[in-house]
N, C-alpha and C positions, 0 to 999 in steps of 0.2 A: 833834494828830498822829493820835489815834484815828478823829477822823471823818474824816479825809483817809484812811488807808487804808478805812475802811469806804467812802468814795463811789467809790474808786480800784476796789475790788472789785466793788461793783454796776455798775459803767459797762464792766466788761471783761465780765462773766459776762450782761447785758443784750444788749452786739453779740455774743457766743458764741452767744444763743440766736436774733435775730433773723436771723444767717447760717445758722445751722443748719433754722431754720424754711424759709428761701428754699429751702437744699439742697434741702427734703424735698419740697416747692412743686413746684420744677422739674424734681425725678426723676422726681415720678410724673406728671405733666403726657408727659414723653418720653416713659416707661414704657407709657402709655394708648394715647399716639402710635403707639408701634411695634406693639401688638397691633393695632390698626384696620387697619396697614398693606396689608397683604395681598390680605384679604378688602375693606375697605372702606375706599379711599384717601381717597375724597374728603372721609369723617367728618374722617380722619387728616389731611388739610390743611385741615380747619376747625379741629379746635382746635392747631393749631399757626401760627393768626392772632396774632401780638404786634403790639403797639405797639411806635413805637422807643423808648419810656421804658421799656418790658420788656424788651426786646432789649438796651439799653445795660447796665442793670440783669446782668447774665447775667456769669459769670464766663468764663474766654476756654475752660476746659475747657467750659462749658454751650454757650458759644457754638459751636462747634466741632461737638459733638452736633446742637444746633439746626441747623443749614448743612445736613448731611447728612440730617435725619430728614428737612428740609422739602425739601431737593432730590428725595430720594427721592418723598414723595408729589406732588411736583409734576410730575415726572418718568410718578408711575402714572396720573395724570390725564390725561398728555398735552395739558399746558400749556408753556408759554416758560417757561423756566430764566433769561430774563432777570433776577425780582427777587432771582436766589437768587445770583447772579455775586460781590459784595461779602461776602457770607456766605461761600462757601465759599473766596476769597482767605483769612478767618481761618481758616478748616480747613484748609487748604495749609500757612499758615505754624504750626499750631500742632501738627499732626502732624508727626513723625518717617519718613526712609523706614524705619525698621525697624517700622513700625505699619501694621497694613492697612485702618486709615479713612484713611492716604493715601490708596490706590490706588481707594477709594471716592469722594476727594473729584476725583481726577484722574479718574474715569468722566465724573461731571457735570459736571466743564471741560469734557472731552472734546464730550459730548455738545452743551455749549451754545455752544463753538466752532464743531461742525457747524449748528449753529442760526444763527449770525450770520455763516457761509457763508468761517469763517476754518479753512483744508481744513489747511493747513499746522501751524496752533497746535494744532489738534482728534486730528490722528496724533502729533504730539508730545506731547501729555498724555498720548493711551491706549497710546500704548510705554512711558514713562514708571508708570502704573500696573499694565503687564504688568510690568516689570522689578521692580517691589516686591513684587505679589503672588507670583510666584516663590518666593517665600521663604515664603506661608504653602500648604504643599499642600491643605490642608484647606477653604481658600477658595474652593472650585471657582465657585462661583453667581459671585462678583465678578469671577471670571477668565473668565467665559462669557459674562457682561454686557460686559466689558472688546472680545476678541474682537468679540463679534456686534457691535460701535458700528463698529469698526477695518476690516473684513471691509464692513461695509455702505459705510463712504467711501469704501475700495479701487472695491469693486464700483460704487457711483453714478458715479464719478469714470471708468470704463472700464479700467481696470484689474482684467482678471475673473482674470489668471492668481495674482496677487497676494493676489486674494479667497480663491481655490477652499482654498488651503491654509490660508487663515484660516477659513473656516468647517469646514476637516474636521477642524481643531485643535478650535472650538467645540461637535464633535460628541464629540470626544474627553471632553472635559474635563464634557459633561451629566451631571447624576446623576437627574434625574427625565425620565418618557418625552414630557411638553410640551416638556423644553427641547431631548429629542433631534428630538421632532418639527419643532419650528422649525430646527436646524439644518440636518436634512437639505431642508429646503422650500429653504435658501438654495443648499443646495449640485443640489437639480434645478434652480433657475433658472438657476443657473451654465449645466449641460450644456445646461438651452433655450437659452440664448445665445448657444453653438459649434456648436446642431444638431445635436446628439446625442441622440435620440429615444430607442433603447432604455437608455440610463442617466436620462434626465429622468425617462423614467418607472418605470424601477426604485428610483428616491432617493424621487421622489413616492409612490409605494407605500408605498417604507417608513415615512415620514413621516407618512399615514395609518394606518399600521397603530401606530406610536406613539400618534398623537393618541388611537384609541379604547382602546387599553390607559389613555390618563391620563383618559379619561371627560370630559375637557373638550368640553362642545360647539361652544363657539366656534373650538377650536384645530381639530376635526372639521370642520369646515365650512369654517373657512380652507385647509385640505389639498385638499378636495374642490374647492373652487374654483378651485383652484392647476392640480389635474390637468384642471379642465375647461377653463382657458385653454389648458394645454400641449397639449392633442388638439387644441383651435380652432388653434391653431399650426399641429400637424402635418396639416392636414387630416381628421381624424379628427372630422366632427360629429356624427355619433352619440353617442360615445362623449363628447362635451364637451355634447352637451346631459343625456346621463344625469346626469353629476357633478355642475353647477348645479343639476339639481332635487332633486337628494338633498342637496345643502349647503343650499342653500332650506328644505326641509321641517329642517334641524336646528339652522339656525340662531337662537340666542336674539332672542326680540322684542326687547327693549332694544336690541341692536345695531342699528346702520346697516347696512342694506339696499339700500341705490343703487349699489353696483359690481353688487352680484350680479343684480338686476333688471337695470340694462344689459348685462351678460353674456349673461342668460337670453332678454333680448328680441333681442339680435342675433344673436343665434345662430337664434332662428327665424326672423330675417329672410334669415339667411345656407343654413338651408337650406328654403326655400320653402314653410316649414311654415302654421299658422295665424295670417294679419297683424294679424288685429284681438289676437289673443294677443299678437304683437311690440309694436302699438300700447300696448294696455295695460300691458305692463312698461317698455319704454321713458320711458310717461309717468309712472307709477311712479318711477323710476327719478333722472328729472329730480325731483322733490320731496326725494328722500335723498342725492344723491349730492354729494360735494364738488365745487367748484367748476373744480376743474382736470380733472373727469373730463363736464363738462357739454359741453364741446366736443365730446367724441366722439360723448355720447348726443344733441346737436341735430343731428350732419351726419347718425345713423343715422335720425333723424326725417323729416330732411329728406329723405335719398332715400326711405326708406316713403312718406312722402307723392307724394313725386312719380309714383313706380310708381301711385300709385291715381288720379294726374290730378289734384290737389288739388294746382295748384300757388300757389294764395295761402297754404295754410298752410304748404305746404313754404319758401316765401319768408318768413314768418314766424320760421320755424326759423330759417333763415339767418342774418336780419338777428338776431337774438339771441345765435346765436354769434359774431357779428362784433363783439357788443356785452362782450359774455363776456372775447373774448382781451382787448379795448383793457383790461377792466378790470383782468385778471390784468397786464397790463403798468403799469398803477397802482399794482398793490398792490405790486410788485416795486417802485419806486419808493420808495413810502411806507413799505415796510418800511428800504430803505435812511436816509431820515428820522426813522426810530424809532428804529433805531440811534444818530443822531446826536443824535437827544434823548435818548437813554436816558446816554449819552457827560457830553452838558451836566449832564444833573441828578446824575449822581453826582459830578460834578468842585463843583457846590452843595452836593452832601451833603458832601463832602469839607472844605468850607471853613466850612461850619457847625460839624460836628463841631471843627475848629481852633477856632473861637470857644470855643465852649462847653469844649475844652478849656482854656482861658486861664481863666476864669471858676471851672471847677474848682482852676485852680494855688492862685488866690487863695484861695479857701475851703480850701482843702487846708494851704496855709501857714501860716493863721492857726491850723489847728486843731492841726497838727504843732508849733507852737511850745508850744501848752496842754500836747499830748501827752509833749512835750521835759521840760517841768517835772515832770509828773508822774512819766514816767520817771527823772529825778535822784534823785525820794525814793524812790521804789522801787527804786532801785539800791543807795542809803544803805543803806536796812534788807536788801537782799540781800548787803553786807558784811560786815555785822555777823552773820549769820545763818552766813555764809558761813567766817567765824575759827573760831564754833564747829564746825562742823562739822569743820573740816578737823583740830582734834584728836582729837574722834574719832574721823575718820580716819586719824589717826597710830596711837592704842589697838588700833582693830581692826589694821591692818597688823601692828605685829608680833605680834599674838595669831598672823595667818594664816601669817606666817610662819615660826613655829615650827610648828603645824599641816604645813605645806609638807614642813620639813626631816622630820618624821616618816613621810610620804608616801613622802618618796622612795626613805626607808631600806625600807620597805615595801616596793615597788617593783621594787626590786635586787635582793632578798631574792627575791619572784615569778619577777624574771626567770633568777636562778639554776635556780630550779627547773625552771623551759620547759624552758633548756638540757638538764637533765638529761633529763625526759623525751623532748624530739626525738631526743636520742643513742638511749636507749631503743628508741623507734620505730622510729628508724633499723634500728639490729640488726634488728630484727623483721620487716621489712621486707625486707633481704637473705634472714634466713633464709627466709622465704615464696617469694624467688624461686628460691633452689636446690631447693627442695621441686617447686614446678612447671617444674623444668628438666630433674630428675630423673622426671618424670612423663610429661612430653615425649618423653624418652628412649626410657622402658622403651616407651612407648606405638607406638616409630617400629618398637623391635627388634621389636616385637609383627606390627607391620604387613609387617617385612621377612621376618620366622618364618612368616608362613599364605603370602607369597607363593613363597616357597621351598617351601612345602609342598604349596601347588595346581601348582607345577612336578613335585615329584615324582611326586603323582599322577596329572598329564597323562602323565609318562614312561610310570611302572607301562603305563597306559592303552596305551599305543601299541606297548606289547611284547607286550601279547594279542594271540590269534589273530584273535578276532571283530573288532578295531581292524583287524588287515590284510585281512582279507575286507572291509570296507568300504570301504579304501581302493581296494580293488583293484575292485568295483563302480561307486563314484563315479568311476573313468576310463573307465567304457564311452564308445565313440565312437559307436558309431548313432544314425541320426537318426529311426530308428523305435520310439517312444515303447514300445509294444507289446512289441517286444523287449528293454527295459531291463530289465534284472534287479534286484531287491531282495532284505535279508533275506527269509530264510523265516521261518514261525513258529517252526522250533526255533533256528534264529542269534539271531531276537531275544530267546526266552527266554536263551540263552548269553548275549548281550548284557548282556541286566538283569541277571544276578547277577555278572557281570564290573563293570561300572561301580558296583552297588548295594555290591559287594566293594569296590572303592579308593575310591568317595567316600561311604562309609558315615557316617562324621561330619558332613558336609553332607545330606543325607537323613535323618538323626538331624534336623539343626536345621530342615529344611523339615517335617518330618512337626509337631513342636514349634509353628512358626511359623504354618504353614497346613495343619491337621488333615485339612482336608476336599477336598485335592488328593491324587488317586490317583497307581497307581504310574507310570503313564505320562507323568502331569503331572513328578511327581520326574524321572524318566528323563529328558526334555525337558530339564530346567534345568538335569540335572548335565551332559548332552552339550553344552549351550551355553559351561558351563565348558572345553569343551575345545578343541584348536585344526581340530573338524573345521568343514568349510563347510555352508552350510545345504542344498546337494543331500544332502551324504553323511549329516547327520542326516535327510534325507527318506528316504534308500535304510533308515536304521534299522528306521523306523517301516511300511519294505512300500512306502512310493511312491518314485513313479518322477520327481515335480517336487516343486516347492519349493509348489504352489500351496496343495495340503493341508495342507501344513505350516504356511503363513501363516494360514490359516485356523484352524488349533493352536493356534497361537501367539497370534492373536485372544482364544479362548474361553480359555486361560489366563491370558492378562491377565487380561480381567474376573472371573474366579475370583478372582483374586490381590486385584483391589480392591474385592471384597465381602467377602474376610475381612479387608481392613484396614478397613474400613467397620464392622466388629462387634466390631472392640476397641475 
């Protein structure tokens, strides 16, 4: 019996660690993966080469990861997503939509739907993984990627109006100045599209002025060449041969070179520049350029040549692009046949996997039945373990529960006391409000007292004599400036001790307030307290308009806020 649970323990603690070693295998295997990503995909889709004895090996969580890390770098490589199709079916079914490696694994459907030219299934994914991502805002990068895929089938498909608001969602939602740059690139193609010149090229703009903010030179140089199609568009060859030569000069050597060389050389062919220059990028051109852009660079060969009277090589040209199309119409063909193989051999892989399923039951059976036994005895001695314990579990219970009842007496006892203090507070509380209501109060009467009080002294004010000589000035009617009359100097001396007499307590607090404001200034602001107009306070002061006066009233402002500037 002993050595039965002793082999029972080594055989369970044995698969604990050889599962746990796999774990640790395959995280940092991912781990490694996803740092390379980035910067250096193509490392990242080497070592994430498995065998299918590796792959089956993979738990359905690993597997899952797997689908997506390798989709993704196959995806940066700008490789067919064809082998990654079966893969990411188990990252579909094994994500939740509440999980946003959904809407990561619906990208790469998406995207490999557009690849195998099924337009229908490929918008239905990436709506499908916009509806998911939704839910996480934080996701912006997958919800940009999502877009730009959706945005691009709209647009191939001729649906531009469709596009345009997909891609100014995708500009939306950029967080770095490459991604804004690429958006706006799709959204000037847009307006080249509808021939709208001055937005093509104000989007274009901007989308170079992004690229060199992100310092990418490749995304710099794709902008520049974008604006030098778009001027070759609008007539504009000056300006389209500038942009290709400055995307030229910044574009990385690694890159492919054959658009822009064809760009560069027909444009000099286009404006009658130097042809041996045209010849040379053109032939350039044709060594880099992909196969579906070879077409255009042989007709532009082909007429160069013939302009120079060479017309065996211009017929050369010819018969090469004649040979060009038949073959693109080949490979459209055999791409459709690859399809069809790639169809057969999974529906192979499909029915292998069943075998080997079967083969699995068997072994799985026989071993489940071992497992079945051993489990009995280990359930025996978990019974018996299991008796005891549960009377200790009986012991501790009522211990706690006496514990309990002591608790709660505790408790009650607490909560008695809250009560008291909230009543407490309560009181204290009220009395705090009639204190500041009472303060409120006195505070209004205060306010209602100095106004009642500035009235009386406005009165006082207007039963002086000097108050009705100004009245009686301020109605002059002539319209000759010259003949207006003002205080004299002895009125206005009467003046200032008549008002300096009733707003005496106010010129107490301005003298206090603002020391270094004379008597004039005081006089000024007590007369503003009163109900005269600002002529009749100009006739005060000896003028005869308000202009001087505003002028007064200028340099006593700034008086005013250089002595509150020095408190």
């Amino acid at each position: 019996m002993v050595n039965l649970k002793i082999t029972t323990a080594l055989f369970t603690v044995l698969l604990l660690l050889f599962s746990c070693s796999h774990k640790s295998e395959t995280g940092t295997l991912f781990s490694h993966a996803d740092t390379l990503m980035e910067e250096y995909p193509d490392s990242a889709l080497r070592s994430l080469d498995l065998s299918p004895e590796e792959i089956e090996g993979l738990s359905d969580k690993e597997c899952a990861r797997y689908a997506l890390l390798l989709a993704r770098a196959t995806d940066k490589c700008k490789l067919s997503l064809l082998p990654c199709d079966s893969l990411l079916n188990v990252a579909l079914d094994y994500y939740d939509d509440d999980e946003k490696e959904k809407a990561v694994a619906l990208l790469y459907k998406g995207r490999l739907a557009v690849e195998m030219e099924e337009v229908k299934e490929a918008i239905s994914y990436l709506q499908e993984g916009l509806t998911i991502i939704q839910n996480f805002p934080k996701e912006l990068k997958t919800k940009n990627l999502l877009l730009s895929s959706l945005g691009n089938i709209y647009f191939d498909a001729g649906y531009y109006d469709e596009s345009i608001g997909i891609y100014k969602a995708m500009y939306q939602c950029s967080t770095t100045n490459i991604h804004k740059s690429i958006a706006l690139n799709n959204i000037s193609t847009y307006y080249c599209i509808i021939d709208e010149k001055d937005s093509t090229l104000m989007f274009q703009r901007k989308a170079l002025n992004y690229a060199i903010a992100s310092g990418d030179s490749l995304q710099i140089a794709m902008s520049k060449h974008n604006l030098s199609l778009e001027f070759d568009g609008f007539d504009e060859l000056d300006s389209a041969l500038y942009y290709i030569q400055s995307a030229l000069r910044i574009l990385p050597q690694k890159e492919n070179h054959g658009n822009y060389y064809f760009n560069l050389g027909d444009l000099l062919l286009k404006t009658g520049g130097n042809k041996d220059s045209a010849l040379y990028y053109l032939t350039k051109a044709l060594e880099d350029i992909p196969i579906e852009g070879k077409t255009s660079c042989l007709k532009s060969l082909y007429n160069l040549e013939k302009e120079n009277g060479d017309y065996k090589t211009a017929n050369i040209y010819l018969e090469e692009q004649s040979t060009i199309m038949d073959s693109l119409y080949c490979m459209e063909q055999s791409t459709e046949i690859q399809q069809l193989v790639y169809e057969y051999n999974t529906k192979m892989r499909v029915q292998e996997e069943q075998l080997k399923g079967k083969r699995t039951i068997q072994y799985t059976t026989t071993g489940f039945i071992i497992v079945c036994l051993l489990i009995i005895l280990i359930y025996q001695n978990r019974i018996n373990r299991k008796k005891q314990l549960q009377l200790q579990y009986e012991q501790s219970l009522e211990q706690t529960q006496n514990k309990l009842s002591s608790l709660e007496t505790t408790i009650e006892n607490n909560q008695l006391m809250i009560t008291l203090l909230q009543q407490k507070q309560s009181n204290l509380k009220q009395e705090q409000e009639n204190k500041e209501q009472q303060i409120e109060e006195r505070e209004q009467a205060i306010a209602r007292l100095k106004k009642e009080k500035l009235q009386l002294l406005d009165w006082l004010f207007t039963q002086s004599s000097i108050y009705k000589r100004v009245i009686i000035l301020s109605g002059q009617t002539t319209t000759n400036k010259k003949q207006m009359k003002a205080l004299t100097t002895t009125e206005q001396k009467q003046l200032k001790e008549t008002v300096f007499g009733i707003y005496k307590s106010y010129i107490s607090f301005l003298h206090n307030e603002y020391p270094r404001l004379t008597e004039d200034d005081q006089l000024f602001l007590c007369l503003q307290e009163t109900s005269l107009n600002p002529l009749s306070i100009a006739i005060c002061f000896g003028y005869t308009d308000t202009h001087s006066l505003n002028q007064k009233k200028y340099r006593l402002k700034e008086r005013i806020n250089q002595e509150k500037s020095k408190m």
